[in-house]
Steps between C-alpha positions, in 0.01 A plus 500: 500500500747495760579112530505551085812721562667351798518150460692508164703759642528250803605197315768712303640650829546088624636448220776723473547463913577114373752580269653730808465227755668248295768707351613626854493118569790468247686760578519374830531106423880319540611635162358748501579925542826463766400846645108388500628212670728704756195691598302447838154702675776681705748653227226610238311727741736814365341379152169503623582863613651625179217351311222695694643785485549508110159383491404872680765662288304353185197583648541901529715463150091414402656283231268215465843253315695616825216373762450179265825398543596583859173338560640196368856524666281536831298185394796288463716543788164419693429211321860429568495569888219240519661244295767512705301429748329216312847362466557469885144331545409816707220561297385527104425742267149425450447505864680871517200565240201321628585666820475843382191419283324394799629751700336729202158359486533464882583874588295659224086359664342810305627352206447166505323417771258731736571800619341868485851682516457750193850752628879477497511588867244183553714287278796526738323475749315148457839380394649544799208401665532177326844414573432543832178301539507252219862445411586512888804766458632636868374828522859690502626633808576842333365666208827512410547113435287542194768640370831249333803540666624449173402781336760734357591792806344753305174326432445327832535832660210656271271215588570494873449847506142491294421192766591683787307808358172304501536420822441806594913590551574790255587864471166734522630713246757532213659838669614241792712286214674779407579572852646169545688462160662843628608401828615168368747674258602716777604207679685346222707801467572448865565136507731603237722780619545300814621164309751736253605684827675196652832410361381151413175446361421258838220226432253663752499819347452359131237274669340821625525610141343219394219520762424875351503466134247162555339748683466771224448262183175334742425852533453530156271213445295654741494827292451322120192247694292896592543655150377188358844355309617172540814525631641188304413608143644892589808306586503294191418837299772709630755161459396480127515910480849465615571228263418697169691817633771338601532314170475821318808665673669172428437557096550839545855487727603210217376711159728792650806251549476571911560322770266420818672674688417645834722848351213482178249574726346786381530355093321217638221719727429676190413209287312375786300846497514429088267166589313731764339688213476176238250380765722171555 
């Protein structure tokens, strides 16, 4: 029953990949797109970026026409990173997906091989297990390297955090987070007063500044990872939050013939109070 559903839906998936593989071929081919052309594996990594994170943005928009097609803008700037490749003989686009197919079949021995792992937690860890033993992967020097360097700031520093937290390294209790997230505010304000105190803002003390604020913001990471919130999505949340409100004073300020004005602020913290209680 299951082959009777996949392998049509199989075939039709190749089929349509095809049509993607060939018509990112054109775009990139001597006459074809001129800013397809222009583009290399190095200056389309901010569109990779962009493209994930609408994907997520789709994704908690549960719009099903939203994830389709960010689904497909993620598909094609892969297909076009390897291409790219496949254009520099470094290696082809069928070989970017054999080698993830076997790396499937490969990783997954209680699926299609054998194996009696029947958990999540056992999942993860056979497939380490397996990189290790059977793929031959350097066991990392740090927990830590497990982690991409490039990873967004925010994001790397939830997942170093979770990996140094099951190692063992981690706050005993929530109360001690707050503690922390206190006394790193505290020394914000310090880092602060002592920068605006000088007559010139001197590098050291804005580096200071720097040094304290990195401080606070890892801080909070630390405090989103024990209430169970990923600190990325809150982010994106408050970001989109902002978005809507701000957009609303904007109508607002302009319906009233006003300008945005730093003097309007109180016409323009009421209509942001206004989309307060709209829910925006």
């Amino acid at each position: 029953m299951e082959a009777a559903r996949i392998l049509p839906a199989a075939a039709g998936a190749g089929e349509a990949f095809a049509r993607l593989y060939a018509l990112v071929a054109r775009l990139r081919a001597s006459d074809g797109c001129p800013w397809d052309r222009e583009q290399t594996v190095q200056s389309i990594r901010g569109n990779i970026l962009e493209e994930a994170y609408e994907l997520v943005e789709a994704i908690d928009e549960d719009s099903s026409d939203h994830v389709r097609e960010e689904s497909g803008d993620l598909f094609m700037l892969a297909t076009m990173v390897s291409y790219m490749s496949e254009q520099e003989d470094s290696f082809s686009v069928a070989s970017a997906l054999d080698g993830v197919c076997e790396k499937l079949v490969r990783r997954h021995p209680h699926v299609f091989a054998q194996s009696d792992v029947d958990t999540a937690e056992g999942v993860v860890a056979q497939w380490n297990e397996i990189k290790e033993t059977v793929e031959g992967r350097r066991r990392k020097d740090s927990v830590l390297d497990e982690v991409s360097r490039a990873l967004p700031p925010l994001e790397r520093a939830y997942k170093l955090q979770k990996k140094a937290a099951k190692a063992g390294f981690d706050w005993s209790h929530r109360n001690q987070v707050w503690e922390k997230f206190e006394e790193e505010i505290a020394e914000v304000r310090n880092a602060a007063e002592a920068a605006s105190a000088k007559a010139s803002a001197e590098a050291a003390s804005l580096e200071d500044l720097e040094n304290e604020i990195g401080d606070l913001l890892f801080t909070v990471v630390n405090l989103s990872r024990h209430m169970g919130v990923d600190p990325g999505l809150a982010m994106h949340g408050a970001v989109e939050k902002f978005s809507r409100r701000f957009r609303h004073v904007e109508k607002g300020m302009a319906g009233k013939g006003l300008p945005m004005t730093s003097e309007r602020m109180t016409e323009m913290d009421a209509l942001w109070d206004e989309a307060k209680g709209l829910g925006l």
